[in-house]
Backbone bond lengths (Angstrom), bond angles and torsions (degrees), N, CA, C in turn:
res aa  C-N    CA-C-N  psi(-1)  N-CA   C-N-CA  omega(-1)  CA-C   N-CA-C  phi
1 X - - - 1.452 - - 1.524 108.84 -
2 X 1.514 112.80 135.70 1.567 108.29 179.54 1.650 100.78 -99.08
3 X 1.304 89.46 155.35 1.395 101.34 172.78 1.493 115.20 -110.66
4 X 1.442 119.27 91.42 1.148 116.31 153.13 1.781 143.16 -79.09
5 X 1.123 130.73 150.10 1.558 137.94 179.24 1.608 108.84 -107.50
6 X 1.911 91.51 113.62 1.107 72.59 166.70 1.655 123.21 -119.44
7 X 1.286 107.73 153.56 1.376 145.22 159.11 1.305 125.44 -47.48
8 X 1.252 141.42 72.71 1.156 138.39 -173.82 1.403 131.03 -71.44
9 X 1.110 126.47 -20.69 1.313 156.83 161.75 1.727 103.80 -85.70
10 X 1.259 145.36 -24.56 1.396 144.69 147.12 1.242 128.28 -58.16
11 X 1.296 111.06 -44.79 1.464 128.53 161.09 2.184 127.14 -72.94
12 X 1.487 93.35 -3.68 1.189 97.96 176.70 1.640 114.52 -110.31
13 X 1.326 100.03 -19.55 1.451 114.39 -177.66 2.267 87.40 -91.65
14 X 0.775 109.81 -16.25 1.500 105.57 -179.71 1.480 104.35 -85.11
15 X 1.097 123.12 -42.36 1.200 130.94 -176.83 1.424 97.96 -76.20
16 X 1.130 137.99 -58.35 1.639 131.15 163.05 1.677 118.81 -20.93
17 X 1.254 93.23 -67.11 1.740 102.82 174.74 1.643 110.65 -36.80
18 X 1.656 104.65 -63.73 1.540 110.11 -163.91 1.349 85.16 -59.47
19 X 1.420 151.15 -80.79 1.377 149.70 -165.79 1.612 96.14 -20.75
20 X 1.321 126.11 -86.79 1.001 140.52 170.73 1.957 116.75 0.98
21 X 1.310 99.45 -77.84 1.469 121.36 -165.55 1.480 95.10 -78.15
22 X 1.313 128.14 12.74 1.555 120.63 -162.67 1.592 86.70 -123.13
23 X 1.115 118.95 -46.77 1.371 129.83 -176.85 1.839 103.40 -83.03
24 X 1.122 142.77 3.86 1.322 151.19 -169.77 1.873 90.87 -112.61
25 X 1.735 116.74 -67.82 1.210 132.41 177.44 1.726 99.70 -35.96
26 X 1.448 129.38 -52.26 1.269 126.78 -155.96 1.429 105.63 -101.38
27 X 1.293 110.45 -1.44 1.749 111.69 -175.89 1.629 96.06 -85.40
28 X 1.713 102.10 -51.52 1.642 117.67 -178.56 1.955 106.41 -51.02
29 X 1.170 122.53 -45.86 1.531 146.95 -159.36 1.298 95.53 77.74
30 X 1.431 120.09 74.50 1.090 121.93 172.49 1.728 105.62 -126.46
31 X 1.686 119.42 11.54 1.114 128.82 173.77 1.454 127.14 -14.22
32 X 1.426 146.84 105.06 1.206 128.84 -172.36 1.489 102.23 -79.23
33 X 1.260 107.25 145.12 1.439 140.80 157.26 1.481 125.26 -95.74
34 X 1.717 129.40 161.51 0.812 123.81 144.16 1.927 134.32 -31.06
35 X 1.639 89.34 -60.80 1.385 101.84 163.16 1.302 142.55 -18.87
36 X 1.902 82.60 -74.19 1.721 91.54 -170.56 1.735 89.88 -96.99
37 X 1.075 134.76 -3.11 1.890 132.27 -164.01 1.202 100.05 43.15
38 X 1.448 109.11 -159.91 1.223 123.39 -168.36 1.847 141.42 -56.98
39 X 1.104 77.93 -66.22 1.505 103.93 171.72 1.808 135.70 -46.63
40 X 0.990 129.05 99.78 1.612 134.53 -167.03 1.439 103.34 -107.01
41 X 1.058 112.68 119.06 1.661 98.05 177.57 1.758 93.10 -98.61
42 X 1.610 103.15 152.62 1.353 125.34 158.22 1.764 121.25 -56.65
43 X 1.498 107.70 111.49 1.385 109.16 -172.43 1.699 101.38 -91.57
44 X 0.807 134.87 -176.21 1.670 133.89 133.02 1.911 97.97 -151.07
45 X 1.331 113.80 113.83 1.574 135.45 151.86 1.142 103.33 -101.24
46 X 2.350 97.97 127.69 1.309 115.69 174.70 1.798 83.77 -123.71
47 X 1.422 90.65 174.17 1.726 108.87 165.70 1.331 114.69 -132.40
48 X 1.295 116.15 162.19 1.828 121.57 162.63 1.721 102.48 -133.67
49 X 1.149 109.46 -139.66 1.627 109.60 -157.28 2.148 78.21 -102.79
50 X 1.479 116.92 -42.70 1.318 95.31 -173.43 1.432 108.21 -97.07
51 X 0.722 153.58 -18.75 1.653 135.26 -161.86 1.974 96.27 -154.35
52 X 1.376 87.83 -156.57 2.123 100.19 -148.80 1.829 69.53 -157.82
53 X 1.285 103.76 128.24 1.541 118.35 151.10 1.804 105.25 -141.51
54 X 1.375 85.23 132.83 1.477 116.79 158.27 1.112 125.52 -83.97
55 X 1.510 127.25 135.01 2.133 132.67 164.06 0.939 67.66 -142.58
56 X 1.980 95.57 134.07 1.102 134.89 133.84 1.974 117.63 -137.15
57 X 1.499 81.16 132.42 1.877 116.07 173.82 1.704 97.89 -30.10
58 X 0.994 122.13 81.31 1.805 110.40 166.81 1.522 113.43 -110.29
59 X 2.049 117.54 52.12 0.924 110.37 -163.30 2.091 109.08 -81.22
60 X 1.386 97.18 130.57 1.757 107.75 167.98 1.787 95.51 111.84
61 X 1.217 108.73 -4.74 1.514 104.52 -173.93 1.094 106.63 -98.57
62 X 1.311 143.91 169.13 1.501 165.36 -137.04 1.842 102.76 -147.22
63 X 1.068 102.05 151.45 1.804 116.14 169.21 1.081 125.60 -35.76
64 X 1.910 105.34 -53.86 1.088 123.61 -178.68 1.479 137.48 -82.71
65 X 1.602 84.39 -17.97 1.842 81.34 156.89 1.505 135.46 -105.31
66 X 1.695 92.80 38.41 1.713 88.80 171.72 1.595 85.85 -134.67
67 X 1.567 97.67 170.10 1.448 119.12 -176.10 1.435 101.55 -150.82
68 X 1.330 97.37 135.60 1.481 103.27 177.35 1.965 96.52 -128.24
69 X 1.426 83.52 162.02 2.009 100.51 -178.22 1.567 117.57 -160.82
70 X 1.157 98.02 135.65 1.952 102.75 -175.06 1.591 91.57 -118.29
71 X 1.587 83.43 123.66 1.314 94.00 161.68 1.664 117.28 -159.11
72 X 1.556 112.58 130.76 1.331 138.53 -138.91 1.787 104.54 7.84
73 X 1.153 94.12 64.99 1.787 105.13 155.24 1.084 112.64 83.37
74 X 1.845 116.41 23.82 1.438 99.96 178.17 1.754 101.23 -136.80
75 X 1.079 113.06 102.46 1.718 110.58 -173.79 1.605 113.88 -68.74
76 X 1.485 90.03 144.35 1.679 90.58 -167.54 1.872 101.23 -124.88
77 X 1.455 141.84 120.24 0.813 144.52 -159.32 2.169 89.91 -107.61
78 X 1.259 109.26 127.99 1.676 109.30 155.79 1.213 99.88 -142.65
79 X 2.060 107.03 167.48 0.801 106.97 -161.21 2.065 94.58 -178.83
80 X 1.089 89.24 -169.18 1.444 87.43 172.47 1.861 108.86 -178.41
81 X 1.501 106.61 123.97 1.618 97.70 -178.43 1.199 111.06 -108.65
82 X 1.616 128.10 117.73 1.132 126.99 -164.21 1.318 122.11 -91.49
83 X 1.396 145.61 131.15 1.234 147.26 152.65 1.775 132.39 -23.41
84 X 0.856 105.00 116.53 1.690 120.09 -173.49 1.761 81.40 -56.58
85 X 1.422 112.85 145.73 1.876 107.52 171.16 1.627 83.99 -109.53
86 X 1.524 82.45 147.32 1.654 111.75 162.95 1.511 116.17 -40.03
87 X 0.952 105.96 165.28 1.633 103.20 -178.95 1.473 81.85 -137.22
88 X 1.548 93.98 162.90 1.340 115.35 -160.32 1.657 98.38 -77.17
89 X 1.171 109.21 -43.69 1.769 103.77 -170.55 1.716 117.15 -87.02
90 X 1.410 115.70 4.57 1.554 133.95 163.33 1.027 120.28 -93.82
91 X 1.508 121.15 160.19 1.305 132.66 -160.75 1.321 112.16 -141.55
92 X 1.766 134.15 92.13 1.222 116.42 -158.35 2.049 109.65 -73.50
93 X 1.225 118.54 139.65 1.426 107.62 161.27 1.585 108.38 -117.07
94 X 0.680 134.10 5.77 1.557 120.54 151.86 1.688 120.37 179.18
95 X 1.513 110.88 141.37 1.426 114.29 -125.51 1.700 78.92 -148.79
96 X 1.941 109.69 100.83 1.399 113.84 179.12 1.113 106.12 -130.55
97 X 1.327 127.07 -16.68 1.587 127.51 162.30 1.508 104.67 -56.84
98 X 1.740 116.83 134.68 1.320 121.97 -171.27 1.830 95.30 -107.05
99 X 1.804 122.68 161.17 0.877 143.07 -173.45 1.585 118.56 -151.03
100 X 1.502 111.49 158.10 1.304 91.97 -167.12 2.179 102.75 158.26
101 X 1.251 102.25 -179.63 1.505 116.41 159.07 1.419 98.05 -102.65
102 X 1.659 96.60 157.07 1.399 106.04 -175.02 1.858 86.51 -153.99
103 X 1.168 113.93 146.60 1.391 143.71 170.53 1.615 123.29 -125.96
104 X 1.085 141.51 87.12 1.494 135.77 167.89 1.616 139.31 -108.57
105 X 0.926 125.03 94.33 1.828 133.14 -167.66 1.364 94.47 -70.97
106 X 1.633 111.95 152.87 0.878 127.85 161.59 2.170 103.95 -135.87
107 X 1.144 82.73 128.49 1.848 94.96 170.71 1.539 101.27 -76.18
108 X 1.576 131.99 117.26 1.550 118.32 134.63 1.088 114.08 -71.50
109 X 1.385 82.33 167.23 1.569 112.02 -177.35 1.835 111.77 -62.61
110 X 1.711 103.64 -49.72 1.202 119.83 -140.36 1.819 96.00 -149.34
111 X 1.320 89.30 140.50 1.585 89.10 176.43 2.121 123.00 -50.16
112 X 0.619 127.28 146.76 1.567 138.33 166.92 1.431 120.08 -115.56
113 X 1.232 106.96 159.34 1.540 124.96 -155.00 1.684 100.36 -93.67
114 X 1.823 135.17 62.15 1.260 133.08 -141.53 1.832 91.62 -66.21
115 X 0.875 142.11 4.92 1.639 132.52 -149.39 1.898 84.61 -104.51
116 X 1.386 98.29 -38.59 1.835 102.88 -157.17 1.694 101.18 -97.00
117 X 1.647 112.48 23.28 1.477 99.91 -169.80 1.482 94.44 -97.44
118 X 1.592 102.36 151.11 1.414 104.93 164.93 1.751 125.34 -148.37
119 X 1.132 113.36 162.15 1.180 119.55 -164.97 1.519 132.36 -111.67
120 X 1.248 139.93 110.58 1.424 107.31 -146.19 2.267 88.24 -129.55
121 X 1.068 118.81 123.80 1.426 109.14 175.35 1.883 102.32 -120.26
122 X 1.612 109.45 121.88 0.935 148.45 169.10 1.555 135.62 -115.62
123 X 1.363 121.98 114.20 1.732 135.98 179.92 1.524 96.13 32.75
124 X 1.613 111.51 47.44 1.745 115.66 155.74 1.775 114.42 101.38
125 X 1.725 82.63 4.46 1.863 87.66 -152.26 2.125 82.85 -101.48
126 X 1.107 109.29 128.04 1.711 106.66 177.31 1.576 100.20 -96.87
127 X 1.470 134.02 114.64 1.600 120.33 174.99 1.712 119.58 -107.76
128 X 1.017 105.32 102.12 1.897 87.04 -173.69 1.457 106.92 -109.67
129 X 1.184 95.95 129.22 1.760 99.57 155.96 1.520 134.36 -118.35
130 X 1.293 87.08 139.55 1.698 93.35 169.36 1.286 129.23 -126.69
131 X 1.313 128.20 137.65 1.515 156.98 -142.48 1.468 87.01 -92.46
132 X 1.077 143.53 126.19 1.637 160.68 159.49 1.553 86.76 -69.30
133 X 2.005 107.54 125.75 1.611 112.03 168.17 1.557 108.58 -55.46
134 X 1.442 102.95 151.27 1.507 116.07 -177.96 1.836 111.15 -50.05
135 X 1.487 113.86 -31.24 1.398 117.17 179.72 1.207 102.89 -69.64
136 X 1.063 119.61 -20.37 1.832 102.91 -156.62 1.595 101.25 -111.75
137 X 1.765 122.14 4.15 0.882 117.39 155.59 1.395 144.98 -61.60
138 X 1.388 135.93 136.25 1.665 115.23 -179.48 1.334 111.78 -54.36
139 X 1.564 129.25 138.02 1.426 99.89 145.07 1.904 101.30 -147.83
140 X 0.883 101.65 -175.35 1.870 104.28 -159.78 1.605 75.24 -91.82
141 X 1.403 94.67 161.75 1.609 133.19 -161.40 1.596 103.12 -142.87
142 X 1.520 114.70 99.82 1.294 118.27 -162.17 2.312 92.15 -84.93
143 X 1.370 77.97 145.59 1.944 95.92 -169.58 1.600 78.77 -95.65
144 X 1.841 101.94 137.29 1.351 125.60 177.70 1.730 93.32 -86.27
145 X 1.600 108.15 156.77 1.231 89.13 177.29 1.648 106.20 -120.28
């Protein structure tokens, strides 16, 4: 039998948090579902004049459990971060790392070059880039005179 203490003021500030992150999740529309469960990983997409790169936070996950796919210009990241299981002779007391499937689209702007995209996942960090098609690049337009 474990002996826990409880904290009443720990458990209210805990219960605050979940309020908190539940009302943050639904402000963002990041609502969990069955579907997608818990877990949202942190994206950040920037652009320049040639390409669109993506980082996203995939810390504790592996290569193989994400998948990414372009299709007509809208990248879709899935994945799923799975839970360490209990062990029989441990006893969890508190459990704030989230887990789960996760699904996230992104709309471009502008078509991309899908042949030249690539993907690189490093110490949790996922980086992809993609090359904007040569048409849809800017480029100066010399005036005849």
């Amino acid at each position: 039998m474990a002996l826990v203490r409880w904290r009443p003021m720990n458990d209210l500030l805990s219960i605050q948090n979940e309020i908190n992150r539940a009302f943050d999740e639904a402000w963002r529309g990041r609502t969990p579902t069955p579907a997608t469960g818990l877990y949202w990983p942190a994206v950040d997409v920037t652009e320049n004049k040639n390409e669109f790169k993506l980082v996203a936070e995939l810390p504790g996950m592996k290569r193989e459990d994400v998948k990414i796919s372009l299709t007509e210009n809208v990248l879709t990241l899935r994945g799923e971060k799975r839970a360490r299981k209990e062990e029989e002779n441990e006893s969890w007391h508190q459990v704030e790392r989230t887990y789960g499937s996760f699904e996230r689209s992104f709309q471009l702007t502008c078509p991309v070059d899908a042949s030249k995209v690539k993907a690189r996942f490093e110490d949790g960090v996922l980086t992809v880039l993609l090359p904007k098609s040569e048409e849809s690049r800017p480029r100066e337009i010399d005036i005849e005179s």
